[in-house]
Residue frames as a rotation matrix with the C-alpha (Angstrom) as fourth column:
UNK 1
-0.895 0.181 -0.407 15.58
-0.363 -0.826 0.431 -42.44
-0.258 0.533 0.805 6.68
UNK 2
0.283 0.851 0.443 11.61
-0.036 0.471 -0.881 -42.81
-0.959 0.233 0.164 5.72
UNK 3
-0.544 -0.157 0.824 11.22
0.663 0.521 0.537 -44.63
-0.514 0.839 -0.179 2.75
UNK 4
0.415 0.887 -0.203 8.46
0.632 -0.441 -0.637 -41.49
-0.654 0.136 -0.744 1.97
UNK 5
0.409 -0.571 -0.712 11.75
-0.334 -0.820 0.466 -39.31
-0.849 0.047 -0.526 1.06
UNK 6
-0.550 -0.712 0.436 13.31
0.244 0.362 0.900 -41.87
-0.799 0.601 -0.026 -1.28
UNK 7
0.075 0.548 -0.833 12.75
-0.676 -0.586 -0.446 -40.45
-0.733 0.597 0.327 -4.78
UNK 8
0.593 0.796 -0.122 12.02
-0.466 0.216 -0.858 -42.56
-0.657 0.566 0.499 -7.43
UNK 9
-0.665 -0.746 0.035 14.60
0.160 -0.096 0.982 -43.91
-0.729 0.659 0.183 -10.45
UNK 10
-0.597 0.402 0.694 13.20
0.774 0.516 0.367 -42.37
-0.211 0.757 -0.619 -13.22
UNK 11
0.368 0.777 -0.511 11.27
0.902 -0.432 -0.008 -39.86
-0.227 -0.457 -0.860 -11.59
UNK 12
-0.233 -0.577 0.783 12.13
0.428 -0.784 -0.450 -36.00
0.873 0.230 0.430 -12.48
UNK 13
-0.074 -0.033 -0.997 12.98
0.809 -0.586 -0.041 -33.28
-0.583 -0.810 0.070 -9.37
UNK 14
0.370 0.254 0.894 11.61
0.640 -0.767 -0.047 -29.89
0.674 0.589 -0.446 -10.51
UNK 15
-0.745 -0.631 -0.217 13.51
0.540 -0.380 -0.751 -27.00
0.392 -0.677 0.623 -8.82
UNK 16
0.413 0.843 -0.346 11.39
0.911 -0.374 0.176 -25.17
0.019 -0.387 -0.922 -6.26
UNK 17
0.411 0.020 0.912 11.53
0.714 -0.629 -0.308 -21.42
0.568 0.777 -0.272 -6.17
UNK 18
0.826 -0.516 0.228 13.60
-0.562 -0.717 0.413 -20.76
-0.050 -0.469 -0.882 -3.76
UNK 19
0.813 -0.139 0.565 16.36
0.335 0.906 -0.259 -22.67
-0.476 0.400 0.783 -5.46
UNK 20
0.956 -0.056 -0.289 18.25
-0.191 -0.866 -0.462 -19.95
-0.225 0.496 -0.839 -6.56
UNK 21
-0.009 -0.984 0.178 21.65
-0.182 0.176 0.967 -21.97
-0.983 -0.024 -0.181 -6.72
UNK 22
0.139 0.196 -0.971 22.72
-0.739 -0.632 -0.234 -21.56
-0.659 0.750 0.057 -10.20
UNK 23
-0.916 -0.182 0.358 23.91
-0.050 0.937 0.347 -24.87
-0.398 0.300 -0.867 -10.82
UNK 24
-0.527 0.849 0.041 19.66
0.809 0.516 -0.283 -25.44
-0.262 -0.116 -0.958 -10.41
UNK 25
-0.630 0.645 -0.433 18.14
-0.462 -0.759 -0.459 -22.49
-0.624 -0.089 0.776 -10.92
UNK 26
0.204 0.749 -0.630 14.79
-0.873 -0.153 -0.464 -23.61
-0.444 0.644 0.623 -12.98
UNK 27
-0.431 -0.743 -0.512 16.04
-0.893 0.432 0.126 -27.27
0.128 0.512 -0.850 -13.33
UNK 28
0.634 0.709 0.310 14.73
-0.739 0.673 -0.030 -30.71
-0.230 -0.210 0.950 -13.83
UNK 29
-0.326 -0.913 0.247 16.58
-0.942 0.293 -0.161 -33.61
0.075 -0.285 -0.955 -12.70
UNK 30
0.520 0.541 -0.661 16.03
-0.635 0.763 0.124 -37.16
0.572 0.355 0.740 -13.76
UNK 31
0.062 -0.402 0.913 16.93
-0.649 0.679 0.343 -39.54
-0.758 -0.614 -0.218 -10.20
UNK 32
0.205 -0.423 -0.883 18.88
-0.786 0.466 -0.406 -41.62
0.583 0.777 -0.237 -11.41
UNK 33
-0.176 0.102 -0.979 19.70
0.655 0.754 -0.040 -43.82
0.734 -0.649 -0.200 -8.32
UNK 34
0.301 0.270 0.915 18.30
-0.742 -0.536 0.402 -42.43
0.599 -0.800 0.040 -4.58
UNK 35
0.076 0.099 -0.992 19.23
0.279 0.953 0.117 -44.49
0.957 -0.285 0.044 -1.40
UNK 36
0.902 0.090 -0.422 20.40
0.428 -0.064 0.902 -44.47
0.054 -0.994 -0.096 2.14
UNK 37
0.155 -0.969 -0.190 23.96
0.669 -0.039 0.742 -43.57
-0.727 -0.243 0.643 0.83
UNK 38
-0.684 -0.362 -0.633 23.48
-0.063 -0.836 0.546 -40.72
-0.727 0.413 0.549 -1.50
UNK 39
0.587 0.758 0.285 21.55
0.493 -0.055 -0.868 -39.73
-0.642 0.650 -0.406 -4.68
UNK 40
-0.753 -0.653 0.081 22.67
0.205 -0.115 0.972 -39.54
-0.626 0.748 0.221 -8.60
UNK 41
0.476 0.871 -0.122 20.61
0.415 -0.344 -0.842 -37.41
-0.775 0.351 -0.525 -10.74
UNK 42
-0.802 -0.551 0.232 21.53
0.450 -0.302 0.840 -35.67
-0.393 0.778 0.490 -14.07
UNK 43
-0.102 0.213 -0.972 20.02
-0.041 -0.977 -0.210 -32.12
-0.994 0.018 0.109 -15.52
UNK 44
-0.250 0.025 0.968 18.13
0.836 0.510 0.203 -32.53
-0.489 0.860 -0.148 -18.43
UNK 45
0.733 0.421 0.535 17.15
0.660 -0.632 -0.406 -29.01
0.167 0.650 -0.741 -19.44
UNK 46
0.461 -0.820 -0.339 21.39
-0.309 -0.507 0.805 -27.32
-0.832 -0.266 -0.487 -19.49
UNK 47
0.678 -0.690 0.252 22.56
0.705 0.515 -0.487 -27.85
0.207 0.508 0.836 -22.89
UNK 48
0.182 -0.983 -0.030 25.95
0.685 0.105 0.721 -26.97
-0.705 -0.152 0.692 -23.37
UNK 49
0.424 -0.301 -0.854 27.52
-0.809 -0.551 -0.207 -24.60
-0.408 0.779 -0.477 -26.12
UNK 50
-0.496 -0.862 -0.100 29.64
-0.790 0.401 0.463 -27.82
-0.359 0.309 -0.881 -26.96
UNK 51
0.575 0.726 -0.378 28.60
-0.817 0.539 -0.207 -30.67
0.054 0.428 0.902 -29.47
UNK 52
0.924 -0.322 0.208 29.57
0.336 0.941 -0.035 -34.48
-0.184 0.102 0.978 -29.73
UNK 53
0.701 -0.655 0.284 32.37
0.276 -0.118 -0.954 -33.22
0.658 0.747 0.098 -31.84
UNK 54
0.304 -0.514 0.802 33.79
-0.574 -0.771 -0.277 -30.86
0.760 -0.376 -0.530 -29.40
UNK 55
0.273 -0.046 0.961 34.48
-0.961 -0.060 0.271 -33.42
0.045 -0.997 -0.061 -26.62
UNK 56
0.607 0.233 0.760 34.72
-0.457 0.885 0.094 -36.18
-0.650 -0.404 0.643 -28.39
UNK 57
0.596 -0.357 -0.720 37.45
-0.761 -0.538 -0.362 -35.78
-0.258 0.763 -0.592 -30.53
UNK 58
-0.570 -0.821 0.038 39.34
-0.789 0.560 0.252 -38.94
-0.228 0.113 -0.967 -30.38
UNK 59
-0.545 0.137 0.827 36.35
-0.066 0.977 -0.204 -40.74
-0.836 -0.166 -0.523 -31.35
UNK 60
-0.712 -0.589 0.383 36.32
0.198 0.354 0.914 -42.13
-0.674 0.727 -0.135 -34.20
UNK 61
-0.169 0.877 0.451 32.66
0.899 -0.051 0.436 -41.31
0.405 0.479 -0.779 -35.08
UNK 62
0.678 0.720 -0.147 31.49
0.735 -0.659 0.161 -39.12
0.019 -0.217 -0.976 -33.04
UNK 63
-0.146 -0.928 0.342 34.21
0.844 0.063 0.532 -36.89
-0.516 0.367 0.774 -33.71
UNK 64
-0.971 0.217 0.104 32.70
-0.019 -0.502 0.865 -35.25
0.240 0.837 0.492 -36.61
UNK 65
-0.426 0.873 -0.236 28.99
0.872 0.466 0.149 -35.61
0.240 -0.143 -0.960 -34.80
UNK 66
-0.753 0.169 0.636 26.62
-0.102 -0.985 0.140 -32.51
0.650 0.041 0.759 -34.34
UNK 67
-0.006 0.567 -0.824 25.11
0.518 0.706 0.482 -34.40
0.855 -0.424 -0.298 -31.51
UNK 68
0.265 0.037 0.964 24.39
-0.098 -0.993 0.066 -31.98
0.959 -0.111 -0.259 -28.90
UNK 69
-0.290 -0.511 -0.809 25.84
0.457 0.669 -0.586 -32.12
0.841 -0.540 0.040 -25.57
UNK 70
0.551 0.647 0.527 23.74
-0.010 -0.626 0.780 -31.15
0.835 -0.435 -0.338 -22.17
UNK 71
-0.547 -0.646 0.533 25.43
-0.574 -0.173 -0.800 -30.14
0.609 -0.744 -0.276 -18.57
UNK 72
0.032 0.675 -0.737 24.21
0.321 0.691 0.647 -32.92
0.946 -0.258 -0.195 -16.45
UNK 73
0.878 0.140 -0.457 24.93
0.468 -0.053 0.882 -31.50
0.099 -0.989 -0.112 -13.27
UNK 74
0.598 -0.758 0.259 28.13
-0.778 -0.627 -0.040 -29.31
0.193 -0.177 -0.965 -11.29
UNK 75
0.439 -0.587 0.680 29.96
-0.401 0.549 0.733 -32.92
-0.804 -0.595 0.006 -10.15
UNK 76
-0.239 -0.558 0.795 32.82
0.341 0.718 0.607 -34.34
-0.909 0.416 0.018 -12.09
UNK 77
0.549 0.408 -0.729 32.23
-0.530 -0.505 -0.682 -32.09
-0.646 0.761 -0.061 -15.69
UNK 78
-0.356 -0.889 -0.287 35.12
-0.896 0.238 0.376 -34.51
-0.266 0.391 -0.881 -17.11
UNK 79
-0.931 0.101 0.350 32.91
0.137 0.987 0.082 -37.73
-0.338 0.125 -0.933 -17.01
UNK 80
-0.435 0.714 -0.549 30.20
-0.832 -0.084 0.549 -38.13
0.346 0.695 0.630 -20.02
UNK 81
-0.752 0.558 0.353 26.59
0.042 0.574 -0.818 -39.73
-0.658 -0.600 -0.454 -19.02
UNK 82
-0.857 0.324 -0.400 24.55
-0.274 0.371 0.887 -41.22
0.436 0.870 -0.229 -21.73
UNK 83
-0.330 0.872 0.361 20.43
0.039 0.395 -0.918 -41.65
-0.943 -0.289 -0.164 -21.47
UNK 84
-0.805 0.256 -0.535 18.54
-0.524 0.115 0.844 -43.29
0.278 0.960 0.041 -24.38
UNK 85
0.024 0.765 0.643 15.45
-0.460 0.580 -0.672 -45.13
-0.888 -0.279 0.366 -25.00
UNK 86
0.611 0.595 -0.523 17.39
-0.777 0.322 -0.541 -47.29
-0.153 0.737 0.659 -27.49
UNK 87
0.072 -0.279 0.958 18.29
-0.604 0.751 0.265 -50.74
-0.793 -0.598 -0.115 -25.88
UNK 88
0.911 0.399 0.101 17.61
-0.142 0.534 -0.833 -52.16
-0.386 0.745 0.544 -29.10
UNK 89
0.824 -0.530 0.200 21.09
0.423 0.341 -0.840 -50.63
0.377 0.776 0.505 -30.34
UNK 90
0.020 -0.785 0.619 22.71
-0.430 -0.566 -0.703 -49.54
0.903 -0.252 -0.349 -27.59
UNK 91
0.536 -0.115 -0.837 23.85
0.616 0.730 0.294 -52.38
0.577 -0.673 0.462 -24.70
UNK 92
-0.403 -0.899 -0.175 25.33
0.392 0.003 -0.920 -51.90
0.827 -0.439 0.351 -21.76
UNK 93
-0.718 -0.028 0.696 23.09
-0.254 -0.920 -0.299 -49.56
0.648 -0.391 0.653 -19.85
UNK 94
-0.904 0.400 -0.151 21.21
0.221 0.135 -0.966 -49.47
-0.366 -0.906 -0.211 -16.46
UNK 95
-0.250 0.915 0.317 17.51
0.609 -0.106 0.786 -49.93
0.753 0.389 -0.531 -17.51
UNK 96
-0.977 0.102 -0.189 15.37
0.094 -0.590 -0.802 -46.65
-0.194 -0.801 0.567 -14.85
UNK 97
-0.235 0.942 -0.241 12.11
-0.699 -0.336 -0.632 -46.68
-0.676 0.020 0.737 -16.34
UNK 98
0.612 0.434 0.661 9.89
0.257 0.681 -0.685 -48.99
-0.748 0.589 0.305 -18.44
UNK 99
0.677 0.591 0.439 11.49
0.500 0.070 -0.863 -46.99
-0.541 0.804 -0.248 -21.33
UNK 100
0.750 -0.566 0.342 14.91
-0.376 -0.790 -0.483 -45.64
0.544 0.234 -0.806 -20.24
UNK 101
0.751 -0.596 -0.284 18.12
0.647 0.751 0.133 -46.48
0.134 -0.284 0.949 -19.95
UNK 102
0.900 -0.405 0.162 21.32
-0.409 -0.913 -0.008 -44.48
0.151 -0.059 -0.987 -18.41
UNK 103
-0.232 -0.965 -0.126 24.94
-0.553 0.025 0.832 -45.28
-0.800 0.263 -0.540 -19.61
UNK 104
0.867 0.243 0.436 25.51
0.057 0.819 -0.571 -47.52
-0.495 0.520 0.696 -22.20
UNK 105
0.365 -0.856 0.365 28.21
0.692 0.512 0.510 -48.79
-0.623 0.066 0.779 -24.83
UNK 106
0.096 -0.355 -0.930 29.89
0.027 -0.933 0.359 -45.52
-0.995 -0.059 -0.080 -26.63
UNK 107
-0.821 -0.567 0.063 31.24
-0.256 0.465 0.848 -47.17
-0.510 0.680 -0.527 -29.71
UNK 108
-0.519 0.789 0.329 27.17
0.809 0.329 0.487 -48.13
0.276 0.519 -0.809 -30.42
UNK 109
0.466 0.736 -0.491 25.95
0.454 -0.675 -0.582 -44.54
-0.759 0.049 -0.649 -29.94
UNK 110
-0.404 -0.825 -0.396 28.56
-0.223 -0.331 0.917 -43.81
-0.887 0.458 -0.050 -32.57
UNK 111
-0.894 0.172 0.414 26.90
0.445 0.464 0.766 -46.55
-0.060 0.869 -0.491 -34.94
UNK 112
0.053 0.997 0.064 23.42
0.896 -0.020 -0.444 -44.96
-0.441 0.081 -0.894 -34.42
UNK 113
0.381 0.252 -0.890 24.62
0.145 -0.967 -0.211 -41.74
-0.913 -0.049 -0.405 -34.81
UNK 114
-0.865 -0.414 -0.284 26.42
-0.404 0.236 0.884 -43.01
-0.299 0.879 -0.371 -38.55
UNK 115
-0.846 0.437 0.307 23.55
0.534 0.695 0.482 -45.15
-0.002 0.572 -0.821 -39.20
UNK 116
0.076 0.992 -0.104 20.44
0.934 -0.034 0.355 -42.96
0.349 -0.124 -0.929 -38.10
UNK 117
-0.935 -0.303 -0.186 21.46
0.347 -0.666 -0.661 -39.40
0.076 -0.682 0.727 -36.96
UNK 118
-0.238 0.758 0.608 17.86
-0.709 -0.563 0.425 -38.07
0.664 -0.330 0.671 -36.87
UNK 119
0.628 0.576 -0.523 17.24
0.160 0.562 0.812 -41.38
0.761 -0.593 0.261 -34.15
UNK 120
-0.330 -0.627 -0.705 20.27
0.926 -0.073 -0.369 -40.47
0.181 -0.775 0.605 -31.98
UNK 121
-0.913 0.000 0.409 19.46
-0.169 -0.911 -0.376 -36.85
0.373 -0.412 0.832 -31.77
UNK 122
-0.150 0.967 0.204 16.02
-0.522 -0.253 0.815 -38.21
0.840 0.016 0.543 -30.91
UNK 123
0.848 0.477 -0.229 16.52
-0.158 0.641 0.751 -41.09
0.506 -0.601 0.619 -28.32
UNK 124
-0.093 -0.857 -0.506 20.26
0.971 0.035 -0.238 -40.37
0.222 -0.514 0.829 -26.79
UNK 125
0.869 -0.347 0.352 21.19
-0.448 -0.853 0.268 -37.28
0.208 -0.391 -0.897 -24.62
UNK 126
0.243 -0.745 -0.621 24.84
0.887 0.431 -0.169 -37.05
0.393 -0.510 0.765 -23.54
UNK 127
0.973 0.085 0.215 25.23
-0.077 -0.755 0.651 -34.99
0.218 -0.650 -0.728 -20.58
UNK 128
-0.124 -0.932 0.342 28.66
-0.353 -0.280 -0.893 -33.54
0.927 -0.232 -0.294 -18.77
UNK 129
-0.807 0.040 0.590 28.76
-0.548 -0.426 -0.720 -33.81
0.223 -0.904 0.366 -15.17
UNK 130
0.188 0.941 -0.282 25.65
0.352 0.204 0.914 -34.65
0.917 -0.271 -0.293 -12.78
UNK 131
0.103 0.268 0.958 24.00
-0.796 -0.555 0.242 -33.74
0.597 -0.787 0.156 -9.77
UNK 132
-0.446 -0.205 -0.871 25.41
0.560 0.695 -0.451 -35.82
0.698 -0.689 -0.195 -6.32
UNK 133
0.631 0.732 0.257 23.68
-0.247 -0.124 0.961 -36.04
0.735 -0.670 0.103 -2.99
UNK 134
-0.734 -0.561 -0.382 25.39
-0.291 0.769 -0.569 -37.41
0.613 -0.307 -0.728 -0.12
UNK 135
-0.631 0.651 -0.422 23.57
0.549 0.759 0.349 -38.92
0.548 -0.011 -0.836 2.41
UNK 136
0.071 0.731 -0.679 20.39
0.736 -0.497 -0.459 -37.45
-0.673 -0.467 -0.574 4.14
UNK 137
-0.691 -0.257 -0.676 21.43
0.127 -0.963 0.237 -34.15
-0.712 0.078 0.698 2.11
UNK 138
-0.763 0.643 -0.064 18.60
0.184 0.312 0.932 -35.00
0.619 0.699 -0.357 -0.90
UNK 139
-0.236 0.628 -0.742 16.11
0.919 0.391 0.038 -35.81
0.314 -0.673 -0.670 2.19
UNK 140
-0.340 -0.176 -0.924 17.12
0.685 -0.720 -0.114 -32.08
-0.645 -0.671 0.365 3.65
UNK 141
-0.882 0.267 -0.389 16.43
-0.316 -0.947 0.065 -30.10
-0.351 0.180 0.919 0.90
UNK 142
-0.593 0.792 -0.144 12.85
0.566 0.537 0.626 -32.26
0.573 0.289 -0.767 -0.04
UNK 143
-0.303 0.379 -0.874 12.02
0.932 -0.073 -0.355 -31.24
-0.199 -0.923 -0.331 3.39
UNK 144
-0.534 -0.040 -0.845 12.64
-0.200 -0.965 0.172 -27.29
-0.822 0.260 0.507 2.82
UNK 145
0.295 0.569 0.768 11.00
0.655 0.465 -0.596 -27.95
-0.696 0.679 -0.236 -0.72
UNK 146
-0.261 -0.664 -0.701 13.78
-0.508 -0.523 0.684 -26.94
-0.821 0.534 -0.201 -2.70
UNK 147
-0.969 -0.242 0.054 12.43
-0.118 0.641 0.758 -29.83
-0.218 0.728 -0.650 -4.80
UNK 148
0.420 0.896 0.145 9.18
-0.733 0.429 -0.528 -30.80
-0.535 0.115 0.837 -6.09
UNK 149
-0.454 0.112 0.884 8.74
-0.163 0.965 -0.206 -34.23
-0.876 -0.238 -0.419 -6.63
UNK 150
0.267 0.770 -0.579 6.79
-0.822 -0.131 -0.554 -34.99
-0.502 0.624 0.598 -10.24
UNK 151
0.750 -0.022 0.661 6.53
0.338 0.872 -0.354 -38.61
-0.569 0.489 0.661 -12.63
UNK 152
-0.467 -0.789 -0.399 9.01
-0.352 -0.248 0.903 -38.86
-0.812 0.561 -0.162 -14.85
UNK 153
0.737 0.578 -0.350 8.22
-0.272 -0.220 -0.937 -38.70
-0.619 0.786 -0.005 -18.84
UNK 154
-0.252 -0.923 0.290 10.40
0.351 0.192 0.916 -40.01
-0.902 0.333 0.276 -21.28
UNK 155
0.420 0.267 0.867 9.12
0.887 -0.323 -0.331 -38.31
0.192 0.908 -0.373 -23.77
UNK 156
0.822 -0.470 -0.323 10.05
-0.345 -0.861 0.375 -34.78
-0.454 -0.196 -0.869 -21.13
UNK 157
0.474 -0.878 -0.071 13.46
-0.018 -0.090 0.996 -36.15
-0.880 -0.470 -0.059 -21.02
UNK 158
-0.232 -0.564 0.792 13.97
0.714 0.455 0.533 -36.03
-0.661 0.689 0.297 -24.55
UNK 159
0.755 0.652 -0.072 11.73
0.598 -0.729 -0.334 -32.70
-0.270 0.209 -0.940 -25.23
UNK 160
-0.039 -0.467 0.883 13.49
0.797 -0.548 -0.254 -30.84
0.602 0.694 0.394 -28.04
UNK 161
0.256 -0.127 0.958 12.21
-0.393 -0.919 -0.017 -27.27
0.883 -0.372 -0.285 -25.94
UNK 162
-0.035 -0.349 -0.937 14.36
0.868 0.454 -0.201 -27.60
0.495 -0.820 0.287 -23.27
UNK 163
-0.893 -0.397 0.213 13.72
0.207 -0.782 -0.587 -24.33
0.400 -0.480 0.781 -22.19
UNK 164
0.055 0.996 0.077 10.08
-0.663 -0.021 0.748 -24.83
0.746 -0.092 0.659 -21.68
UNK 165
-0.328 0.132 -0.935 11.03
-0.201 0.958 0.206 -28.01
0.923 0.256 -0.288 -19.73
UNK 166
-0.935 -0.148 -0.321 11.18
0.337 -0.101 -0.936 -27.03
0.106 -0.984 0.145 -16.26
UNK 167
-0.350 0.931 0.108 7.17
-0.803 -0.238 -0.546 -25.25
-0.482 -0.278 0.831 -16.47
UNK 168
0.103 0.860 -0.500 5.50
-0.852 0.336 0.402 -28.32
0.513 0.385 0.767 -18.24
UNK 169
-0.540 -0.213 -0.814 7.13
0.421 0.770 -0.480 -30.51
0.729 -0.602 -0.326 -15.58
UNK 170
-0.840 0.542 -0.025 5.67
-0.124 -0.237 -0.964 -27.93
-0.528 -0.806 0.266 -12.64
UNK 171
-0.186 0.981 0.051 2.47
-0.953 -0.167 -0.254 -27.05
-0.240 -0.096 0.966 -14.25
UNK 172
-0.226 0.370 -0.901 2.27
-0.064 0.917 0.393 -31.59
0.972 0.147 -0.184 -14.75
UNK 173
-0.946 -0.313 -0.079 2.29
0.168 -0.266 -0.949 -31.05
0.276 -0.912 0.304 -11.30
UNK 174
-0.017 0.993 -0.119 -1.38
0.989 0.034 0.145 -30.09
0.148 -0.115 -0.982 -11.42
UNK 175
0.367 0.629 0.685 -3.42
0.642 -0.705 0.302 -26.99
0.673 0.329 -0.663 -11.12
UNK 176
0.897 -0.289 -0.336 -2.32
0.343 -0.026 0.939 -25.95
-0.280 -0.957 0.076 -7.85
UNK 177
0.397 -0.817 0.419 0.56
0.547 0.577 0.607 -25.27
-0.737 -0.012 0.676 -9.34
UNK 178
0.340 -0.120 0.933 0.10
0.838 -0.411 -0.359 -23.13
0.426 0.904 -0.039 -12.43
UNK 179
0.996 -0.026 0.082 0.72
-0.034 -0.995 0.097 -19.76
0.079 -0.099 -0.992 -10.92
UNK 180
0.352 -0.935 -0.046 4.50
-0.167 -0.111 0.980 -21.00
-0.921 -0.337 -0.195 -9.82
UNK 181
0.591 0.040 0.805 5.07
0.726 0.409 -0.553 -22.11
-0.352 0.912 0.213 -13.57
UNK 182
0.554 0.238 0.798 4.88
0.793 -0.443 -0.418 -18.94
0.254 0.864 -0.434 -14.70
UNK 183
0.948 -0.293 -0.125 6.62
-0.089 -0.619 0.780 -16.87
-0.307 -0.728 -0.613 -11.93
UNK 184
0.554 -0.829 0.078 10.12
-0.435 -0.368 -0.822 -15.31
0.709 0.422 -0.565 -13.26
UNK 185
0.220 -0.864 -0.452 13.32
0.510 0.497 -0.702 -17.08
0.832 -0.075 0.550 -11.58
UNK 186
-0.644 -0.614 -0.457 14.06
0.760 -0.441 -0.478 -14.72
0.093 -0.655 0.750 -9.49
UNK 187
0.108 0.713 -0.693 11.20
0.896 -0.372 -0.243 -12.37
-0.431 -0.595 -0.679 -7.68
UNK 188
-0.020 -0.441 -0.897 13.37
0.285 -0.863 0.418 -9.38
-0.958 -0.247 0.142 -8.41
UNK 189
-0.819 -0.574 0.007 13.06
0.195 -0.267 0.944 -9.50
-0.540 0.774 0.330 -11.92
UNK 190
-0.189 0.965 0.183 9.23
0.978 0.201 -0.052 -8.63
-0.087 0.169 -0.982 -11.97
């Protein structure tokens, strides 16, 4: 595989507009790992109807948390994926950017979210699910440009308007670019 295809850790995939699988429709996807054997990403702009509370019920903190909970992706909705940009008080996690970190230790997003809840709702996301690749299949739909390619932002990935998130990732994208921003999901609905 060229090394031209291999996206980024860290980096965000913006959905191109002929995307129209609903999983993606209008979605931005922080690569988590890319190789020769598959790609792990996770959907950062799908919350959920369901908070900390709701899913985490046997734990002891979060429990009773109003920590919001986002659909990382259609694979595995049963297994919870943590991204923060606070290593400081949360160990355990793969470091993906200068400033981000995906997984870490549960039991110490609890304490942040007791000790600080306006810094957990700011620097933790916890997602359902994520988005899997197997191999080449990432590479295939680049090609077709189901994806655009664009830097990743930890500040995006933590952007309160998640419904905005998916145009201020395309139109970072550059000029070139503004008119698809703005262009409705789905042709038909013009």
């Amino acid at each position: 595989m060229g090394r031209e295809l291999i996206v980024a850790q860290g980096a965000f995939l913006a959905a191109g507009p002929d995307l129209v699988d609903p999983n993606f429709l209008h979605t931005v996807v922080l690569m988590c790992s890319h190789t020769d054997e598959g790609a792990y990403g996770l959907v950062l702009n799908r919350p959920s109807e369901f908070r900390a509370r709701d899913v985490l019920g046997s734990h002891p903190v979060l429990k009773s948390s109003e920590l919001r909970m986002f659909i990382g992706g259609p694979v595995s909705l049963d297994t919870l994926q943590i991204v923060h940009r606070a290593p400081d008080v949360i160990t355990g996690g793969v470091q993906i950017a200068d400033d981000l970190w995906v997984g870490g230790e549960l039991d110490e997003v609890g304490a942040l979210v007791e000790r600080d809840p306006q810094r957990a709702e700011r620097d933790v996301k916890l997602l359902l699910g994520y988005a899997g690749w197997g191999p080449v299949q990432l590479e295939g739909e680049l090609q077709e440009g189901a994806w655009l390619p664009a830097l990743g932002s930890t500040a995006r990935v933590f952007q309160h308007d998640t419904q905005r998130l998916w145009r201020d990732v395309v139109l970072d994208l550059g000029p070139q670019f503004r008119s698809l921003a703005f262009e409705p999901p789905d042709p038909d609905w013009n």
